[in-house]
N, C-alpha and C positions, 0 to 999 in steps of 0.2 A: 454605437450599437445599443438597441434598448435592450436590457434586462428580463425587466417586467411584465415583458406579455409573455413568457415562458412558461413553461406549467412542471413545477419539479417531481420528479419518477423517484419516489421512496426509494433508498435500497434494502431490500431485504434484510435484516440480518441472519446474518449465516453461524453455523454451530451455537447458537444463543446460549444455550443451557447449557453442552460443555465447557466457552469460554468462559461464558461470567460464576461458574461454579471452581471455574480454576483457578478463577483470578482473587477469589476474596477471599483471603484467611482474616479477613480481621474485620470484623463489622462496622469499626469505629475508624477505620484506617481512613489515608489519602489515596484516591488513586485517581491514574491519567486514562482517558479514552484518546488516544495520539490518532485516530480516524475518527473522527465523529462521525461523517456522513449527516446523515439525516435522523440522526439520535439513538435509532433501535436500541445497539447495546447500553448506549448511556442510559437507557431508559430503564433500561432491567436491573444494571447495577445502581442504580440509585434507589428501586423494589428492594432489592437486596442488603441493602447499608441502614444503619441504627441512626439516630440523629444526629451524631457528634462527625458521622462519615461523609468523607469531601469528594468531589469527583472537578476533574479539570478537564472538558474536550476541548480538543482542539481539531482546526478544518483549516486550511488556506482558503477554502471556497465561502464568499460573503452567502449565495444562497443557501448551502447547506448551513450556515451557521443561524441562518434565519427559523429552517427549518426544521432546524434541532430543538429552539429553542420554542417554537410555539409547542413542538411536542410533548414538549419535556414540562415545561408552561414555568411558573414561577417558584424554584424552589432553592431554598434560601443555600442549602449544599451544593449545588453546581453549579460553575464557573465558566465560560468559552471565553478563547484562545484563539487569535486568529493568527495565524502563521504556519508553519512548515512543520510536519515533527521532527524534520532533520534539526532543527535548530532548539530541540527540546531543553538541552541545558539552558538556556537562554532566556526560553519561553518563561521558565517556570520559576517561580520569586525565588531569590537565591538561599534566603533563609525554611525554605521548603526541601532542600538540595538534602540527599540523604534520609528523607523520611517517607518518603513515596513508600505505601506499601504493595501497589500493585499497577502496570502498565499494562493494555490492550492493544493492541495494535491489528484493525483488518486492512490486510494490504489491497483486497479489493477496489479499485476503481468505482467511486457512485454510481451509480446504475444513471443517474439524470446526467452526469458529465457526458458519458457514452451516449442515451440519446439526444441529445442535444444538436441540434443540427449547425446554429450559428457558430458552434466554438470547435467544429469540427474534428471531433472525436469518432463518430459514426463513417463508415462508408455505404451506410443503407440509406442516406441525407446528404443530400448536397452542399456543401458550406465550406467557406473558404479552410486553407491549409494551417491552421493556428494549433490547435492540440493542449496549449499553456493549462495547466489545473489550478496555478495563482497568477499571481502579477508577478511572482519570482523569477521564473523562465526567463533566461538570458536570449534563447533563443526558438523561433517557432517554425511547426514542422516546414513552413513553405523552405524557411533555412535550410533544413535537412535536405527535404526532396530535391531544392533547384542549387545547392550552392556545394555538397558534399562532395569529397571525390568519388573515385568507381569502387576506390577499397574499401574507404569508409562505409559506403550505404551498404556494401554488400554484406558488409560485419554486424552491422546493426541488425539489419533483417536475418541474417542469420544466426546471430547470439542472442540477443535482444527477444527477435521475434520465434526463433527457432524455427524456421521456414526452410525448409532444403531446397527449394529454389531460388534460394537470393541471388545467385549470379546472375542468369539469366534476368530477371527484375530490375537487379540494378543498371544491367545495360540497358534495359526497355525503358527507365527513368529518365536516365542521362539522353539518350536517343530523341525525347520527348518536352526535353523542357525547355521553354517554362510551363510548370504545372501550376496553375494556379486555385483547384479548389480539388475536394474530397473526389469531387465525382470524375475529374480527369485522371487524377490518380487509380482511382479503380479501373477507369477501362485501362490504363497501361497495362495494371499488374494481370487485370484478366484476359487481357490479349496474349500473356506468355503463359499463364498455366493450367494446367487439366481440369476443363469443364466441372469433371465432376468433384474434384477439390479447393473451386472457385472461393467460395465462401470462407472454408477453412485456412487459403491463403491468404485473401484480402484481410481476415483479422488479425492473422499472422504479423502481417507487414504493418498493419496499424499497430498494432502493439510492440513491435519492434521500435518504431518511431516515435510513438507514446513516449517510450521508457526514455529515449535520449532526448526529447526536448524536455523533461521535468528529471530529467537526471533520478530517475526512482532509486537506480541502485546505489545511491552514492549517498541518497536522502538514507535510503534504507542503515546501509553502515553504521551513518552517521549516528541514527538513534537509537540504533541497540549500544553504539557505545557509549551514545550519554548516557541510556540509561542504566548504566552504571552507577555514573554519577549521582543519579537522584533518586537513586532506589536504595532501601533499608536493606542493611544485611536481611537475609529472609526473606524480602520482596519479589513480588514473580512478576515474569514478562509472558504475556501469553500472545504469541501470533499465530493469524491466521494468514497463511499464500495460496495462491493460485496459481504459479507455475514454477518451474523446476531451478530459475534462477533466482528466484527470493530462496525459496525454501531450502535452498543450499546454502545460501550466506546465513539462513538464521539457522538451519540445523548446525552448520562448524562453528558459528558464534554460541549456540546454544552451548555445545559440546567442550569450547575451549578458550572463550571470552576471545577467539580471534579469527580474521575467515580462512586461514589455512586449515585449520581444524585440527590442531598440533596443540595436544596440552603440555604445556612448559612444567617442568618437576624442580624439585630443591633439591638439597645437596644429599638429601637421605632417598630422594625416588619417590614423596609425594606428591601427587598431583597438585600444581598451583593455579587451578582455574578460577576467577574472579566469579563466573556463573556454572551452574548445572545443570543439564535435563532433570524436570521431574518424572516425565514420560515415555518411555524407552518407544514404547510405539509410540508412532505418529496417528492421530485421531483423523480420522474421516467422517462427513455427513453420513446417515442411516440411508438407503434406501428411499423411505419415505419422503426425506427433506428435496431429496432430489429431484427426485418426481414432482414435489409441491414449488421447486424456485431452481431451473436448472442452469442457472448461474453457482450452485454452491458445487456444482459437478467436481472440479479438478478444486476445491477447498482440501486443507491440511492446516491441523491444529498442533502446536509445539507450545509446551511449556516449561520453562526453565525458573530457578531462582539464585538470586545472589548470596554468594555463599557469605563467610562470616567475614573475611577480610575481604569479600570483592571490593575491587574497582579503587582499591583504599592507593 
């Protein structure tokens, strides 16, 4: 499959000013952009950093990383990373571990992966059942769609995708397969549900499927706990989500360094949370931004930091 006659779809950056105003207490600092995408915020915090200040993005995706880097063009402070940020500990030289002073993370989806037609992320393009956002993916949606049981697909599209009609769906799946590209899949899912909430369930279901072939939730976990690990006492983790299953694992991570959302106390009844909210509310786009890129619509910003003994 060629690459290269592709044309990549910027993604917007979303909350710009709030996130990267929350993320740098230290001008001189190191920090991680654990989504690069297509550079936006890398590009403003690196506007924002004094000479001595380091930034690492990182993308599993070869093209965004391509086009991060023309954006951003040659600057002797930024660094790309190509791999997972579930795997952040990993990622990031191990004599770096604990000095990080600030992590970004948009949980947003590239806007170019979604249009994208060959790598079948879209249901408004035809393109075979793949979905993978790296070479990581153990597994690809045609997996999902032709090989899952009735339980499974129906849990996914309805946890995953939050879709209330995943039963009916998953039976119209299985009923149907082999499905072998984006655009059979759509007519299953719109031959079982209401006309007029066509559209809002075929995304549904893609992003239900989305999430289990690239395991997002599990990536997600994984690197708010590393980031633990690699963050300075005092170092902030500022994430952006888009829907109500990230933004729960990172609001009770926020809240209690754990995803039950249970802060653990000593023996006198102080709270032993590794991380804190800085932000009791949760930040929303303005009005305006909305209107200007309505992809940042269901955005929510959280900022926490590591307290003195986190993560120790």
């Amino acid at each position: 499959m060629v690459h290269n006659m592709t044309t990549y779809h910027p993604h917007i950056p979303v909350l710009l000013n709030e996130s990267v105003d929350a993320l740098i207490t230290d001008t001189e600092g190191l920090y991680i952009d654990g989504t690069l995408g297509g550079g936006g915020h890398s590009k403003e915090i690196l506007n924002n950093l004094g000479e001595n200040g380091r930034l690492y993005g990182i993308d599993q995706d070869d093209e965004a990383l391509e086009e991060a880097s023309s954006r951003i063009g040659d600057d002797p402070r930024f660094t790309t990373i190509k791999g997972n940020f579930g795997y952040l500990a990993t990622l990031i030289p191990p004599q770096e571990h604990g000095q990080v002073a600030g992590i970004l993370l948009d949980l947003g989806v590239s806007t170019h992966q979604i249009k994208e037609a060959e790598r079948g992320f879209s249901f408004q393009e035809d393109g075979p059942l793949d979905m993978r956002m790296g070479k990581f993916s153990g597994i690809s949606a045609y997996q999902v769609v032709n090989e899952y049981s009735y339980e499974k697909l129906r849990d996914i599209i309805f946890h995953y995708g939050e879709e209330k009609q995943s039963r009916p769906i998953a039976r119209a799946i299985i009923e149907n397969r082999p499905l072998e590209t984006t655009g059979e899949l759509r007519k299953v899912v719109s031959s079982v549900v209401n006309n007029r909430y066509e559209v809002k369930s075929l995304a549904r279901v893609f992003q239900g499927i989305r999430i289990e072939v690239n395991r997002e939730l599990d990536m997600l976990k994984s690197v708010l706990q590393e980031s633990l690990e690699v963050l300075k006492p005092g170092g902030r983790i500022v994430a952006i989500s888009y829907h109500s299953l990230e933004d729960r694992l990172v609001k009770r991570f926020f809240k209690a360094g754990n995803f039950e959302g249970k802060i653990e106390k000593d023996f006198y009844g102080n709270p032993l949370s590794p991380i804190e909210p800085v932000n009791k509310q949760v930040i929303t786009p303005s009005e305006k931004e909305v209107s200007d890129n309505p992809a940042a619509r269901s955005a929510k910003l959280r900022i926490a930091e590591k307290t003195e003994g986190g993560g120790e």
